[in-house]
N, C-alpha and C positions, 0 to 999 in steps of 0.2 A: 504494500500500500504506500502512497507516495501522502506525504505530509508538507506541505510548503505554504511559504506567508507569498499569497498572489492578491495581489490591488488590481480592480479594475472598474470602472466605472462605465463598464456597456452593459446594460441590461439585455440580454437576449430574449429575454420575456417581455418584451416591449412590442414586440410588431404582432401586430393584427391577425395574421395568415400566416399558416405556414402550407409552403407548395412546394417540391421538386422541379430541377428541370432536368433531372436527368431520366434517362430510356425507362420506362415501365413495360410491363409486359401486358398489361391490361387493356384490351381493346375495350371499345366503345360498348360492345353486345356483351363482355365481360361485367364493366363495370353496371347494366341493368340487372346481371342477374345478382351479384356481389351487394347491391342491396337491399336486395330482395330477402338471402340469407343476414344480413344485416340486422332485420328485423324478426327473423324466425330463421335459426339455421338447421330447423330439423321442416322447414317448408318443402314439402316434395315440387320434383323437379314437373310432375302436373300439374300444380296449383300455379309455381312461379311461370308457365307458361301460358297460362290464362290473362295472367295480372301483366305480361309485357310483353305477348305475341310474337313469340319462340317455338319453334317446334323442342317436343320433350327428349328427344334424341340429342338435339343441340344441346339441350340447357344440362343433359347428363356427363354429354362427352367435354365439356366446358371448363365444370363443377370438377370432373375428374382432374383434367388439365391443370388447373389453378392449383389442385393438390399433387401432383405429382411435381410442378414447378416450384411448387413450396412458395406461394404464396399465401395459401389456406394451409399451414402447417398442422391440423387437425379441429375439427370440430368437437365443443363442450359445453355440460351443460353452466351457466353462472348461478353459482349454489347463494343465497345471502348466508351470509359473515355475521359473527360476531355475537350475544350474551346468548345462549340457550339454543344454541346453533352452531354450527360447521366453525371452526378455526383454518386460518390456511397457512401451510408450512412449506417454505421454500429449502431445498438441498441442493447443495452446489456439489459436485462430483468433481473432481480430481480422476483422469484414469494412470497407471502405469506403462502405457503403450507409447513408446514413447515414438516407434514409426508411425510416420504422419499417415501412410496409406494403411497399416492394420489399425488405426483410429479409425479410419476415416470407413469401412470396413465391416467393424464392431459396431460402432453409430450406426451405418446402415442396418444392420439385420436387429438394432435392438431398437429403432427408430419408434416401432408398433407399440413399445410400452405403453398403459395407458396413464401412467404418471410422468411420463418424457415430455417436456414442453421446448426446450431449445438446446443446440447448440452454439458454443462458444464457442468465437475464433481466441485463444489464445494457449502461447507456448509456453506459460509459466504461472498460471491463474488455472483460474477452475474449466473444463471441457464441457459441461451436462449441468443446462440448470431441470431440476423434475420438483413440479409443484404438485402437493395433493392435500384432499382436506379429511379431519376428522373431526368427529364428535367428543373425543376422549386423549388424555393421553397413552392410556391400554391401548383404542385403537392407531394412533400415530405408532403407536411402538411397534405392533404389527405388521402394518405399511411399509414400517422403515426397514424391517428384517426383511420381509419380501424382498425390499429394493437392492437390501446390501448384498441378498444374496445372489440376485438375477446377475450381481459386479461382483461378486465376491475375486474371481480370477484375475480382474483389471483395474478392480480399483485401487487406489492411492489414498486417498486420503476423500471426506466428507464435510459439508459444513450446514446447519440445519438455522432457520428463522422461523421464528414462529409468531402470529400475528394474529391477534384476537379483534383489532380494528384496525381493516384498511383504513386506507388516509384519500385513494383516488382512483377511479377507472373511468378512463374515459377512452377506450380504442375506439368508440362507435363515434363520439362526438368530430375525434380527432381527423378517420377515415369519412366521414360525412364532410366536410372540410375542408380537408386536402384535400383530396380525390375527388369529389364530386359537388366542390364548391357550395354547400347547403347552408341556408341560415338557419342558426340553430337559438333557439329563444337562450339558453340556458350556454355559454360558451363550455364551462366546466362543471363537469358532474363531480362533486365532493361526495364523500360516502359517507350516510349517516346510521351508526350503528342502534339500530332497533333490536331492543329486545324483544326474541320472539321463543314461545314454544312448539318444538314439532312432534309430533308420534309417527314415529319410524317404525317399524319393524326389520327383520333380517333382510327379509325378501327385497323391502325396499332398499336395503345399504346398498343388495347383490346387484339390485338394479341398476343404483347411482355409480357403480363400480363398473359397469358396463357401459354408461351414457357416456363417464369418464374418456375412456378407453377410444369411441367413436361416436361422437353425439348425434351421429344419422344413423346409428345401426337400424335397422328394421325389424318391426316390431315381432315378426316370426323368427327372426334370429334369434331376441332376446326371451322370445317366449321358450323357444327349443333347451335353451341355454339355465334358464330358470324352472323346467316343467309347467309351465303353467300355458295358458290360453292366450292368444295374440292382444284378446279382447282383454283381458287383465291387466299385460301392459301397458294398454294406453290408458287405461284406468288409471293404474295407480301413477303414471306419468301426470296425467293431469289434476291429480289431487295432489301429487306435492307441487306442483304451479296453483294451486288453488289456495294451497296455506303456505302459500310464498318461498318453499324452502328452496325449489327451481326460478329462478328469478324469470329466467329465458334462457336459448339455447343461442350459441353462436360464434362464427369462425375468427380462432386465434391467425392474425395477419402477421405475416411477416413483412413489413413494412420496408425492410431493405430490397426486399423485391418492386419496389412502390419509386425506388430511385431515393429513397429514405437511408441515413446513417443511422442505423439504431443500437444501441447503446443497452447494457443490464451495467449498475451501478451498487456498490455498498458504500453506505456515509455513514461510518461513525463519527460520531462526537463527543467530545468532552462532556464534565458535566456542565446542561443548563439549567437556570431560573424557570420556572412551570409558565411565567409569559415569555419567553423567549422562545421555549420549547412552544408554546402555541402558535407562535408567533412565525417559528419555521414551517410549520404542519400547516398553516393557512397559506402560507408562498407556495409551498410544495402541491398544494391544493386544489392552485390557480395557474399554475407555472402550465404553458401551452405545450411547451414539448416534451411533458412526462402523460407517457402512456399509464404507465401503474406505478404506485407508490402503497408500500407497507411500513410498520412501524413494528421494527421488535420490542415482545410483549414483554422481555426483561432487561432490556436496554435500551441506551437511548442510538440506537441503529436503524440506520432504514434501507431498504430493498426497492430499487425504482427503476421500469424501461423505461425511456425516452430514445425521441427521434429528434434528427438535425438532419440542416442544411448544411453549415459551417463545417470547415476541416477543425477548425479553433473552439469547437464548440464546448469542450473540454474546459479546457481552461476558462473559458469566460463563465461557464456552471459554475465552476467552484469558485471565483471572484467573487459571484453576485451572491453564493451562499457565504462566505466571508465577510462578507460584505453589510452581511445581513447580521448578523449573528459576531460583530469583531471580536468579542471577548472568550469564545467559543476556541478548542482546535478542533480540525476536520478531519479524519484519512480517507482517501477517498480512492477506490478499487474497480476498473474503467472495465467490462468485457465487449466486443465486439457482437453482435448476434447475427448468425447466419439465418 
């Protein structure tokens, strides 16, 4: 982690819009259907060709495309966060492999994990960020032995955050935006932790453990896969959207596909004052080129994607959090995202 006293007085969170002008892969008939999933990404490729007069062949072979290019790096369901509810736990992987093509290799064939959310370009930081959520720390401890053993041969070293209140999501606001220039009433979605209670049963974990996994699976896949009826899955799918535990479903972007610099960051800090400390958690909140931002739940560490324009965008981030916070120190731990 790099530690340094950087002055700057550019605000990078000052402009309005944030756009690319570099090559995207996204054609015009792409970015109708890419909205579409936007707003329901378990929307069949029937329904979204009613709503934007596509034949369903297209809008499948498309849908596929944009995933194989790894632009739609998988589809999931967004569980709500926070008191009497899901916790979300980030692990950074470290592998031992140290040839770039048996990495490159191993990634591939373990890509399908249903807790695998990115890869990281770097040669001396973490390779594998895998996000997942649980109810418990029994169940996280579960998870995490699953995980470590699916790497047990490759891995190095691990590193775990745990977050009981996000601080920001805003990929839909941000791809509404960019991409497809829309006015949005609301610029930044802050997350506000509700306390909520759900009754789950196993059935349902198994289920949420599958949505995980691919959140368009079909519903006779997951029925076979559960023993039960086709018609029960979509059941109990829509009862936990009904007591909110399923927020919505929808495709994680890789936004460096987009012509976008994106960035997975860790900022620890010093101790602060509890208005300083809110006082970053509200910049962080509003700040336009942070996709996600979490807050570890036992230190004062946070966990953020963002995207840039800027080669320099680095350093002027950490200026303006300096900047913000001078009495504060920062380290601050940069990965690249493929």
């Amino acid at each position: 982690m790099t530690k340094e006293n950087h002055d700057s007085n550019s605000n990078i969170n000052s402009t309005t819009h944030i756009s690319s002008n570099l090559p995207s892969i996204l054609t015009e008939k792409d970015k109708l259907i890419l909205k579409e999933l936007l707003n329901d990404g378990r929307k069949t490729s029937a329904s979204i060709s009613k709503d934007i007069d596509l034949g369903r062949e297209i809008i499948n072979y498309r849908i596929k495309r944009l995933v194989k290019e790894n632009l739609i790096v998988k589809f999931v369901p967004k569980l709500r966060e926070g008191s009497g509810s899901y916790q979300e736990y980030v692990i950074l992987l470290k592998l031992k492999l140290e040839d770039a093509i048996s990495k490159e290799q191993f990634i591939k064939n373990t890509i399908g994990n249903k807790y695998l959310v990115w890869v990281l370009k770097s040669n001396e930081g973490w390779d594998l960020i895998v996000k997942l959520y649980a109810l418990s720390v029994e169940e996280f401890q579960t998870k995490l032995a699953e995980i470590l053993e699916l790497f047990s041969e490759v891995l190095a070293k691990y590193y775990t955050i745990l977050s009981a209140n996000p601080i920001k999501e805003a990929q839909r606001e941000i791809l509404l935006e960019s991409v497809f220039q829309d006015s949005i009433q609301d610029d930044f979605q802050t997350i506000k932790n509700v306390e909520m209670n759900f009754k789950i049963d196993d059935k349902d974990k198994e289920l949420l453990e599958l949505l995980s996994a691919d959140g368009r699976v079909q519903y006779k896949d997951m029925a076979e896969k559960l023993n039960v009826s086709a018609d029960t899955v979509k059941y109990r799918i829509e009862k936990l959207k009904q007591q909110g535990l399923i927020e919505r479903f929808e495709p994680v972007i890789n936004f460096s596909k987009l012509g976008f610099l994106q960035y997975a960051l860790i900022m620890k800090c010093g101790f602060l004052p509890t208005e300083s400390l809110e006082q970053l958690k509200l910049h962080i909140s509003k700040h336009q080129h942070i996709i996600r931002a979490i807050k570890n739940t036992y230190s004062d560490e946070f966990f953020m994607t963002l995207i840039c324009e800027e080669a320099n965008f680095k350093d002027l981030f950490e200026g303006e959090i300096k900047q913000l916070c001078p009495n504060a120190e920062f380290e601050f731990e940069w990965f690249e995202m493929n």
